[in-house]
Backbone as CSV, one residue per row, in Angstrom:
resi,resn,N_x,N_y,N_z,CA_x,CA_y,CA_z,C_x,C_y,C_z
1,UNK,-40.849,61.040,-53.976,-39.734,61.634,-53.255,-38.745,62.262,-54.232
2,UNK,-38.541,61.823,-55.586,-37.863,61.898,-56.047,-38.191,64.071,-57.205
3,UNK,-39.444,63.473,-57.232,-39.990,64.884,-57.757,-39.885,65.759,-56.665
4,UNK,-39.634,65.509,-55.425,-39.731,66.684,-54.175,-38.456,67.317,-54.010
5,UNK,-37.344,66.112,-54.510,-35.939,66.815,-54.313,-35.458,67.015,-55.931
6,UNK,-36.046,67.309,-57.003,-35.540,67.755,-57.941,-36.785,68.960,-58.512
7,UNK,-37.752,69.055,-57.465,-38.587,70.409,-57.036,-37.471,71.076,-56.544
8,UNK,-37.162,71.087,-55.114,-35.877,71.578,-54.589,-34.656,72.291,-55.030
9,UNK,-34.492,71.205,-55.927,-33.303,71.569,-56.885,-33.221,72.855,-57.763
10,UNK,-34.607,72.790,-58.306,-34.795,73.755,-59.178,-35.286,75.316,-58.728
11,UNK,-35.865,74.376,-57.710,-36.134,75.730,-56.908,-34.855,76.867,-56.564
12,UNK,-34.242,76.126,-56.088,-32.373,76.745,-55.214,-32.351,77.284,-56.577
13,UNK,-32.007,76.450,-57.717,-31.005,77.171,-58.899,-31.690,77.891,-59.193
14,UNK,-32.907,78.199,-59.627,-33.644,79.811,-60.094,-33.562,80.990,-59.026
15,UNK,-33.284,80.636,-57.699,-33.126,81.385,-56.813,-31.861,82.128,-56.996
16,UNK,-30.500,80.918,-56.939,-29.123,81.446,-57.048,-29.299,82.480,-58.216
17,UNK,-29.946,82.006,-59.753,-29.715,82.527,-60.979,-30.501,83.842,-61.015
18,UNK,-31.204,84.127,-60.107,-31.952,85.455,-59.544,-31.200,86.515,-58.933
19,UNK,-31.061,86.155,-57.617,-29.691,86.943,-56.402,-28.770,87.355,-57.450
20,UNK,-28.988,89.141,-56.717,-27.718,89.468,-57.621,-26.613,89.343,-56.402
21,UNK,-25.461,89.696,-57.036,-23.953,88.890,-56.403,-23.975,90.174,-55.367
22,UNK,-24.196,91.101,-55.391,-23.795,92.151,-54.321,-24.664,92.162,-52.930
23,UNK,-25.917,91.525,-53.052,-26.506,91.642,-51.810,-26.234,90.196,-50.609
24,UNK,-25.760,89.132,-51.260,-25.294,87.965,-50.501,-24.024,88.055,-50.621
25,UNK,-23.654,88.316,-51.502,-22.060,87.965,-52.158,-22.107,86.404,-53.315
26,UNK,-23.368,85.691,-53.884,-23.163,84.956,-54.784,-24.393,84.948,-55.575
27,UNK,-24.676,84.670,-56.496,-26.072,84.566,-56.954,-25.552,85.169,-58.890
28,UNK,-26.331,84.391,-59.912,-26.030,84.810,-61.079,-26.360,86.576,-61.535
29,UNK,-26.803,87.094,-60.875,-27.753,88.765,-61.172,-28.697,88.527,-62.077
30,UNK,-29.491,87.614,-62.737,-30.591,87.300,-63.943,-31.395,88.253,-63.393
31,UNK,-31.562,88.813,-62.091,-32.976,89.490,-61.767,-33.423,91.020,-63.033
32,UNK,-32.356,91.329,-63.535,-33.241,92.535,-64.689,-33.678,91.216,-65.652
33,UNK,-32.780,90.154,-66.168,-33.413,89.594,-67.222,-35.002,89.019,-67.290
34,UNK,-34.367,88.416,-65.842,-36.336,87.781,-65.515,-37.080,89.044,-65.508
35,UNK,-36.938,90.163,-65.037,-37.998,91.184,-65.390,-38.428,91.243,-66.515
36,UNK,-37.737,91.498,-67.130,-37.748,91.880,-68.774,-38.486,90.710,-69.625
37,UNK,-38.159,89.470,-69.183,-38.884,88.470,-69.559,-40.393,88.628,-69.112
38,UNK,-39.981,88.522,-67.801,-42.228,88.624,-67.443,-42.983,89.638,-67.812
39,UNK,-42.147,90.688,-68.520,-43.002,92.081,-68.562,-43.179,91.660,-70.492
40,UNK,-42.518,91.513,-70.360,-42.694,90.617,-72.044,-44.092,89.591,-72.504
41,UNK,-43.632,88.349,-71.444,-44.228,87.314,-71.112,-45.718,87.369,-70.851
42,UNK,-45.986,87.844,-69.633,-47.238,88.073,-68.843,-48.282,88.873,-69.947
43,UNK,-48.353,89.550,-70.432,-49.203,90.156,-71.448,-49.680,89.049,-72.501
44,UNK,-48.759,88.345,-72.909,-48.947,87.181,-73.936,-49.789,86.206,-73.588
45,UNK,-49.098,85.888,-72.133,-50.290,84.361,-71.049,-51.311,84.905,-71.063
46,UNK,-51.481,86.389,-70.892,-52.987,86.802,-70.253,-54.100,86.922,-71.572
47,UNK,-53.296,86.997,-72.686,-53.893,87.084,-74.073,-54.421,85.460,-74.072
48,UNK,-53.654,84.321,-74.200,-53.740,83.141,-74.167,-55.037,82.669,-73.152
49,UNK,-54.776,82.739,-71.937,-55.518,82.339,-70.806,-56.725,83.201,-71.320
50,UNK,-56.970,84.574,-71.889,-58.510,85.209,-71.998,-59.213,84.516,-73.157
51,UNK,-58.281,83.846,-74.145,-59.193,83.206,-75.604,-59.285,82.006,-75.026
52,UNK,-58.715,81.206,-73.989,-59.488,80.139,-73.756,-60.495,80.037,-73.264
53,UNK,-60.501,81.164,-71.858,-61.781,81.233,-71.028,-63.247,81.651,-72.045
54,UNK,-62.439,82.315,-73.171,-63.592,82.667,-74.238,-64.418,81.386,-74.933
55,UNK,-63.218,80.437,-75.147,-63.800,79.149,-75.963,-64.273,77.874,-74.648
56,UNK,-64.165,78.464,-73.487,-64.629,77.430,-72.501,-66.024,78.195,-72.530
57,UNK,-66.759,79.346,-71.932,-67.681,79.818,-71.422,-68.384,79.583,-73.333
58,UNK,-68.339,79.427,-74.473,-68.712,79.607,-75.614,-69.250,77.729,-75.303
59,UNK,-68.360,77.096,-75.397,-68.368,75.584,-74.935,-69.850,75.647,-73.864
60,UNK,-69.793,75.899,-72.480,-70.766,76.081,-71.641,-72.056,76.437,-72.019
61,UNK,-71.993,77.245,-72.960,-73.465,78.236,-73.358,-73.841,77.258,-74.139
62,UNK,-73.091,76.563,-75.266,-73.899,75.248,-75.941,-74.304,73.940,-75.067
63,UNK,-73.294,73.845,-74.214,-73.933,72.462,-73.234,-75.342,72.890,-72.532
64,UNK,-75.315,74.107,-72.265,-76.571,74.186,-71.330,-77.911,74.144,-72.487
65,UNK,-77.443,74.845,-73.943,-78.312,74.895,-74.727,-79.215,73.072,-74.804
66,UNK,-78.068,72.506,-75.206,-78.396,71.503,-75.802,-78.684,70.565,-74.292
67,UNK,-78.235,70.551,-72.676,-79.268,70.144,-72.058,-80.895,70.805,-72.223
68,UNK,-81.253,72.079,-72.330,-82.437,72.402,-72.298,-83.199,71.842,-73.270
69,UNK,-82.880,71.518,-74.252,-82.959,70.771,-75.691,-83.580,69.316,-75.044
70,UNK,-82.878,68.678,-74.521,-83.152,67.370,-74.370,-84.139,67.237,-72.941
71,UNK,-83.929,68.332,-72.583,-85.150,68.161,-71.067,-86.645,68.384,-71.540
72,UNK,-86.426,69.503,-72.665,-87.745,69.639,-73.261,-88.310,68.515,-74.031
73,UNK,-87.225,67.786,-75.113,-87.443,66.213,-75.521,-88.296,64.823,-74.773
74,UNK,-87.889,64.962,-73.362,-87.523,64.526,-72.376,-88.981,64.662,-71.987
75,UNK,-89.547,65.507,-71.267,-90.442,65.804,-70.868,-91.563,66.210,-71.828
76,UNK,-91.748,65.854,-72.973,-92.636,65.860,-73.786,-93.213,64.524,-74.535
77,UNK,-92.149,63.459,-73.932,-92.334,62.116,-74.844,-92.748,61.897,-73.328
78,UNK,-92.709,62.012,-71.878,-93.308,61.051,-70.835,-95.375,62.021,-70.977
């Protein structure tokens, strides 16, 4: 319960710190900064997130190697 209302919490304040002040009448205006941040940002994660998927599917290609490895082991000693 306690993570649901300090979910909440954080939620509202990135919201307020978003809203610029002229379309409600309160809100911090951060909305060019957060742009500027994700347009920054997002290129970097997507760099990050593509060399992992690289070293997961690299990971995969040896597990399957080395099951085929042991099935052939496997089926040559019965």
């Amino acid at each position: 319960m306690k993570a649901l209302i300090i979910g909440l919490v954080i939620l509202i304040a990135a919201v307020f710190a978003i809203l610029p002040p002229e379309v409600i009448g309160f809100g911090l205006g951060w909305n060019e900064d957060v742009l500027t941040f994700l347009k920054g940002g997002v290129p970097v994660i997507a760099i990050l997130c593509g060399i992992i998927a690289i070293f997961i599917g690299i990971a995969d290609m040896k597990d399957r190697a080395e099951a085929k490895k042991e099935e052939k082991t496997d089926s040559a000693n019965n």
